[in-house]
C-alpha positions in Angstrom: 0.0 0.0 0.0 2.8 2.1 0.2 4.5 1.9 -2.4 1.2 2.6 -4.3 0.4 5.5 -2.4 4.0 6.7 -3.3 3.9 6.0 -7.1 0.2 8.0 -7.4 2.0 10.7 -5.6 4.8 11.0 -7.9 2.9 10.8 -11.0 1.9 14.8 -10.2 5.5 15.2 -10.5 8.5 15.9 -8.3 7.5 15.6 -4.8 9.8 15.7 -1.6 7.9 13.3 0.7 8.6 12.3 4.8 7.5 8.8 5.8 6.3 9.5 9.3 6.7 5.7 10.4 6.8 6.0 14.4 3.1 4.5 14.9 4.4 1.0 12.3 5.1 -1.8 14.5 6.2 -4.3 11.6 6.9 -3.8 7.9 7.4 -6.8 6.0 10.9 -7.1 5.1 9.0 -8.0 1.1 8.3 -4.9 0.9 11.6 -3.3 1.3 13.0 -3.8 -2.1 9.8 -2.4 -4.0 10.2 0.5 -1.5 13.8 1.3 -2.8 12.7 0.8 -6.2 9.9 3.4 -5.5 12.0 5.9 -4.2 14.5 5.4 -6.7 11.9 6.5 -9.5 10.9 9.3 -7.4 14.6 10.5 -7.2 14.8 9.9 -10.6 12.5 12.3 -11.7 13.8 15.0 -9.6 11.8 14.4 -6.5 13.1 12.5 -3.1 11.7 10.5 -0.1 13.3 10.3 3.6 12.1 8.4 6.4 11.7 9.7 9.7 10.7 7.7 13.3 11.8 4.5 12.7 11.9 2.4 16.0 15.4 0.2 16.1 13.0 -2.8 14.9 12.2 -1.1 11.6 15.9 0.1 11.4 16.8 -3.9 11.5 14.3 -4.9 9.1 15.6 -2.6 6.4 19.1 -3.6 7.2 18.6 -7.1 7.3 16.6 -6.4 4.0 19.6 -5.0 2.9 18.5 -0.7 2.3 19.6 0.4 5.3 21.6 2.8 3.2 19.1 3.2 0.8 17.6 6.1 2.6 18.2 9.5 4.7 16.6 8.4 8.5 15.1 11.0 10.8 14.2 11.3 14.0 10.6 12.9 13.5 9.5 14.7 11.0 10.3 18.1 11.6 14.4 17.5 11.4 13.5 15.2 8.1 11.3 18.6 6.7 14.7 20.6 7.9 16.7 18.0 5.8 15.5 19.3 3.0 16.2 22.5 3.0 
């Protein structure tokens, strides 16, 4: 559902998004890959997607899933907003 929500998003064009992700308890490390793959297209076409609240459980899952480095990670929103600038 994500990366759906993401790919209608981008199709209005460049967007800089935050994925506010404090509230997720689990994220299927599947969905990982087509998340990078996502956010690659978006950066692609000039746009750009950082993640901000992960708990250290999230953090693992995308490292085990191997895109740890794959994206810029936040504390809460606001610094990932600042990060932008």
């Amino acid at each position: 559902e994500v990366v759906e929500l993401l790919e209608r998003t981008a199709a209005h064009g460049p967007s800089r998004l935050v994925l506010e992700l404090s509230e997720v308890t689990h994220f299927d490390y599947r969905g990982v890959k087509p998340l990078v793959g996502c956010v690659a297209r978006i950066r692609a076409g000039g746009g750009d997607v950082k993640l901000a609240g992960l708990s250290n459980y999230l953090s693992a899952i995308f490292r085990s899933a191997g895109a740890h480095d794959a994206f810029e990670y936040h504390p809460n929103v606001e610094a990932a907003r600042k990060a932008f600038e």
